[in-house]
C-alpha positions in Angstrom: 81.3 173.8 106.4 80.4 170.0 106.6 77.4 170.3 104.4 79.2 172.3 102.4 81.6 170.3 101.4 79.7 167.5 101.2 77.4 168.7 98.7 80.1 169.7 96.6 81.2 166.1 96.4 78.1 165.1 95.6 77.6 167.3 93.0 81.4 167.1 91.1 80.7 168.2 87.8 78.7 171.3 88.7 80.8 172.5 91.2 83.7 171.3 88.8 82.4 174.3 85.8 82.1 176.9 88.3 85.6 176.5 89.8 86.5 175.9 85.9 85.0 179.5 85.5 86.4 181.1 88.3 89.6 179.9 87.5 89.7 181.2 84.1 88.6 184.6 85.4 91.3 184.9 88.1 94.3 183.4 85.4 93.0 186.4 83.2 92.6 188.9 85.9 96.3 188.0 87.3 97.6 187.8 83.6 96.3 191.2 82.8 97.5 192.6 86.2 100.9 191.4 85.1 100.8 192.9 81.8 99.8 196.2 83.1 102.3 196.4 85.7 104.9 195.4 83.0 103.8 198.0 80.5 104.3 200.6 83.4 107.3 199.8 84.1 108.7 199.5 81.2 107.3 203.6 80.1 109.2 204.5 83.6 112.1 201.9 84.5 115.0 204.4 84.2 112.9 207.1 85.8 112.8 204.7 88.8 116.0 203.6 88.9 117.3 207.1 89.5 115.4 207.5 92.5 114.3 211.1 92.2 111.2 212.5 93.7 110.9 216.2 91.3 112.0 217.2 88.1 112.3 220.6 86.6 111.3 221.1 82.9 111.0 224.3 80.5 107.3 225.1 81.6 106.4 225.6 77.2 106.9 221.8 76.7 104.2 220.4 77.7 105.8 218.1 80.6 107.5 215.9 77.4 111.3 215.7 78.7 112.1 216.3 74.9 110.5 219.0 74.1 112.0 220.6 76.8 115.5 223.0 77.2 117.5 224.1 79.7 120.0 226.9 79.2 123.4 227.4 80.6 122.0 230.4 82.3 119.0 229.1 84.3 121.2 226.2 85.3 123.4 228.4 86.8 120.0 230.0 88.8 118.9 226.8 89.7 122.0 226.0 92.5 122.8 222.4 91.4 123.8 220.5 94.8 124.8 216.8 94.5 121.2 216.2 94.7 120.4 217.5 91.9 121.5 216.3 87.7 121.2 217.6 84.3 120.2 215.5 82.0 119.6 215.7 78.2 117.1 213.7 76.0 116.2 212.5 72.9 114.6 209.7 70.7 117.2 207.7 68.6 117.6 205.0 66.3 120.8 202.6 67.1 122.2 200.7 64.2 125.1 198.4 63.8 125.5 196.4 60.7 124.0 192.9 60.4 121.9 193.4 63.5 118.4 194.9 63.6 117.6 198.7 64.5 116.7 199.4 67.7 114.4 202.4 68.8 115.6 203.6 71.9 115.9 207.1 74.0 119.5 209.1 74.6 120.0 210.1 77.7 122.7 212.3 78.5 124.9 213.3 81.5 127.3 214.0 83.1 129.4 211.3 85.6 129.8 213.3 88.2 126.1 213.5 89.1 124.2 210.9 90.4 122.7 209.5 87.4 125.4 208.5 86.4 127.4 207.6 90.1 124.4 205.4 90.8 123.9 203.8 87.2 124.2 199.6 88.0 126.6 198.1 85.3 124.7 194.4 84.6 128.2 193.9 82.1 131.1 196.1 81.3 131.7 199.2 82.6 130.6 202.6 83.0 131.2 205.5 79.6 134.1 207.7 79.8 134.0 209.7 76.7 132.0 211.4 74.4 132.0 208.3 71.8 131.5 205.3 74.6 127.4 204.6 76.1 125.8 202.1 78.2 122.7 200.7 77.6 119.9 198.9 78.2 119.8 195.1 78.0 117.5 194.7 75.4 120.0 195.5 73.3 121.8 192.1 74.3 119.1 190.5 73.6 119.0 191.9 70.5 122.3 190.6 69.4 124.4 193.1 70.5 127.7 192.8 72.4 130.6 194.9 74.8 132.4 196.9 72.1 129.7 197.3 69.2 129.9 200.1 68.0 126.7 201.8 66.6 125.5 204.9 64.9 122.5 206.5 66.0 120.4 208.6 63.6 121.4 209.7 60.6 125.2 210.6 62.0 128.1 209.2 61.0 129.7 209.1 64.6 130.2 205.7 66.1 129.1 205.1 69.6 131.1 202.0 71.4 128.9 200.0 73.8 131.1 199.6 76.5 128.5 197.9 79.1 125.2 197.1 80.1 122.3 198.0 82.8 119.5 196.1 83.2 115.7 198.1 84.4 116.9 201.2 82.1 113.7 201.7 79.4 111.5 205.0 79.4 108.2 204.8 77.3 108.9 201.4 76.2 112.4 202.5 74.4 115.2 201.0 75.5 117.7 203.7 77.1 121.0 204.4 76.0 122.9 206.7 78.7 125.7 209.1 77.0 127.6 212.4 77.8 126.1 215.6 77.8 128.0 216.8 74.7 127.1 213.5 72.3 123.3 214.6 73.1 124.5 218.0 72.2 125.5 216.7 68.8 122.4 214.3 68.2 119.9 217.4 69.0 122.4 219.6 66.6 123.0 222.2 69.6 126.4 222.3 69.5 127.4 225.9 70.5 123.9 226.7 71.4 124.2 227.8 75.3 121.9 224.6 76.6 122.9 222.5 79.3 120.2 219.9 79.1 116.3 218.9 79.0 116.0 218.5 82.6 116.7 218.8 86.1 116.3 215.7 87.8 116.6 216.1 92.2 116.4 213.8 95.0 114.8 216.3 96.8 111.0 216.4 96.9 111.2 220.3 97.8 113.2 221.5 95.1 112.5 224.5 92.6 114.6 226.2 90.3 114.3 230.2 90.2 114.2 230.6 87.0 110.7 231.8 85.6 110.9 230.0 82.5 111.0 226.5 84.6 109.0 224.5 86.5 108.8 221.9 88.9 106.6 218.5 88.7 106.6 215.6 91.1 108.1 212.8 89.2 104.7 210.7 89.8 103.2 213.5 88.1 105.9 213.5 85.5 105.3 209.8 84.9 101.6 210.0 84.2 102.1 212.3 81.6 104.6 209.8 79.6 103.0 209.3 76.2 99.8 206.3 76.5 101.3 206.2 80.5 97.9 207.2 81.7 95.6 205.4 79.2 97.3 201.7 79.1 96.6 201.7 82.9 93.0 202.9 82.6 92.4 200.4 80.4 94.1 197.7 82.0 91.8 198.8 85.1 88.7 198.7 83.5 89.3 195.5 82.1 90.4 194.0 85.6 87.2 195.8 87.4 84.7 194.2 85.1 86.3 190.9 85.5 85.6 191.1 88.6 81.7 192.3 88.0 81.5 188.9 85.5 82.9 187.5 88.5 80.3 188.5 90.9 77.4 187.5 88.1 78.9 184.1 88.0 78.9 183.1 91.3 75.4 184.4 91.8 74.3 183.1 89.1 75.5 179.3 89.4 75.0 179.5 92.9 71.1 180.7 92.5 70.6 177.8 90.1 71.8 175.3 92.2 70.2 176.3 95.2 66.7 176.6 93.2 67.5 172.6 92.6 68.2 172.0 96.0 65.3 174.0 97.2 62.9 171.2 98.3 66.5 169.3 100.2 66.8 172.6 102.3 63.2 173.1 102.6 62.7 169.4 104.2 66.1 170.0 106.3 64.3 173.2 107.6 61.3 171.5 108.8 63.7 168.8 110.3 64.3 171.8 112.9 68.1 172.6 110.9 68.1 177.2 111.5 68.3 178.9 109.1 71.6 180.4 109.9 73.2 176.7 109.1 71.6 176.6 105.7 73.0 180.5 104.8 76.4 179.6 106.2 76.5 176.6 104.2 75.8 178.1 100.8 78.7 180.8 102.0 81.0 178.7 102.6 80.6 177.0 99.5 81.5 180.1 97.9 84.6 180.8 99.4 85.9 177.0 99.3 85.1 177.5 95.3 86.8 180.6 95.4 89.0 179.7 97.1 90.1 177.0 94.8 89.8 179.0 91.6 92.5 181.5 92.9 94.3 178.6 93.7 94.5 176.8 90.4 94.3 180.5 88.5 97.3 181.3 90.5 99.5 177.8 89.6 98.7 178.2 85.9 99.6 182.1 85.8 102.9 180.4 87.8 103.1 178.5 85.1 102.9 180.9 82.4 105.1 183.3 83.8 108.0 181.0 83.3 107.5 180.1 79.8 106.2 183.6 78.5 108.9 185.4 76.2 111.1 187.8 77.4 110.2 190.1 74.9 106.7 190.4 76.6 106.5 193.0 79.5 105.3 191.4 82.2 105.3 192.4 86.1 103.8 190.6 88.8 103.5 192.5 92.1 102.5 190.5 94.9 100.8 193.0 97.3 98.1 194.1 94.3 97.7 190.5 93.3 96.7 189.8 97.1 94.0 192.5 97.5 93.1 191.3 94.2 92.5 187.8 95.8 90.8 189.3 98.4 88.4 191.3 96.1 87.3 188.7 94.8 86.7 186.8 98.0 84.7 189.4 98.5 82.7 189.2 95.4 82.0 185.6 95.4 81.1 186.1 99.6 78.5 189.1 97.7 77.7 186.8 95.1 76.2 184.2 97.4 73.7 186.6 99.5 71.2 186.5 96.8 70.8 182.3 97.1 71.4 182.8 101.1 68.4 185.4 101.3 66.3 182.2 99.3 67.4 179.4 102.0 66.7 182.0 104.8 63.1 182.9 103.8 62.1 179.6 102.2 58.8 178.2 103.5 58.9 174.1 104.2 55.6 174.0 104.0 54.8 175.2 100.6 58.4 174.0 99.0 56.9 170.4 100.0 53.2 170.5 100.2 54.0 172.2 96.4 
């Protein structure tokens, strides 16, 4: 560690660009983490906030909670218990005059079940009628306010926004959680014997009897949300090649210096220094340059987070971003066996008599 160190204050500037590279590589890696973890969350915020584990869907649609129908009659199969809610979906645009449309996705049901019992009110209060909804707080960000009243679609009905929840978006739309019978209307079922689009339950176990439905875990049920499956593909493709150019880096930069050096460990080698010294030296230089990229990279994605717009989905989860450290501790350690190997087998006698 001594020699470590003290080489690497000798030599400021080089050390200097390869902690400048590894700290670019670890801002982007935890940036991109963040981003990914924010675009999940917002395709399955409200699905999480209900805290199901199974949901039960017309087994024709395809696992898309709107393409999919419930009748009265194979609700009344399925033996609803207060772990179990109906719920009703569909896409909508909101509009309210002088403020912007806003894309979002109706979900209806009904208060007595637990979607609705365990919905957290950020502002307001929870919908009591057919004409009255809560939703998501992007629409406050947006401009609107407690008692706006909007019209969603191509209907003339007014809907009042009587309060806010924060955490409530599925597949990037904001949600806007309404009655039963208003999604009725917006899907044009009225008098049609439907009940919803789903069964959402609490209960891992659950199935519904009817042969027409099916059951899906809601992981299962998450990773088939529209572009779900491939942003976070892509997101981990990008972070595991980082971490490849990563591993190049370091064994790259280390490589050169050490072929500089080469004669300086050869004549420390014949001054009767092991081998072993020489290795660990080059190794710990790794991980104190590591070390200090993740550092830095980690104080400037600080720093970023706080400024970044709210409009950009962004999630940082501290146990991933930790193995993530550790990964690439673990490719910079891997990164500096190839220059190691060179110290190890270097020959004092022909590095100096050359």
């Amino acid at each position: 560690m001594y020699l470590a160190l003290k080489e690497i204050r000798h030599e400021k500037l080089r050390y200097g660009l390869i902690i400048s590279m590894i700290v670019l590589i670890a801002y982007l890696i935890f940036i991109l983490t963040g981003l990914a973890f924010g675009l999940a969350g917002e395709n399955s915020q409200a699905v999480d906030s209900w805290h199901a584990k199974s949901i039960v869907l017309n087994k024709d649609s395809n696992v898309s909670l709107t393409q999919s129908v419930i009748t009265t009659d194979q609700a009344k199969d399925a033996k609803l218990s207060s772990k179990e809610a109906v719920i009703g979906s569909t896409p909508v645009v909101a509009k309210h005059k002088g403020k912007e449309k806003v894309s979002a996705s109706f979900i209806g049901a009904k208060k007595s079940q637990f979607i609705i019992n365990d919905l957290k009110i950020s502002a307001g209060r929870k919908a009591r009628g057919n004409h009255e909804v809560v939703v998501d707080q992007k629409f406050k960000d947006d401009g609107y306010k407690l008692g706006d009243k909007v019209t969603l679609n191509s209907f003339n009905d007014q809907y009042q926004i009587v309060g806010f929840t924060k955490n409530a978006k599925l597949n990037v739309a904001p949600v806007i959680y309404g009655t039963i019978p208003s999604w009725k209307h917006l899907r044009a079922m009225e008098g049609v014997p439907v009940v919803g689009s789903a069964i959402v339950s609490k209960n891992a176990k659950y199935h519904a009897k009817d042969g027409h439905l099916k059951t899906y875990s809601i992981s299962y049920f998450i990773s088939k949300l529209p572009g779900y499956s491939a942003e976070n593909t892509t997101f981990g493709f990008m972070i595991g090649f980082l971490m490849i150019i990563s591993l190049i880096i370091i064994a790259v930069f280390l490589y050169i210096l050490t072929m500089q050096a080469l004669p300086i460990y050869a004549v420390l080698r014949a001054q009767g220094i092991p081998a072993r010294t020489l290795v660990s030296t080059i190794t710990s230089q790794s991980l104190i340059l590591m070390v200090a990229g993740l550092v830095i990279g980690a104080v400037l994605t600080a720093a970023t987070a706080s400024v970044i717009p709210i409009g950009v989905p962004m999630s940082f989860n501290l146990p991933v971003l930790t193995w993530i450290s550790i990964g690439l501790l673990i490719m910079g350690f891997i990164g500096s066996a190839i220059p190691a190997q060179k110290i190890a087998t270097v020959d004092p006698v022909k590095v100096i008599g050359g």
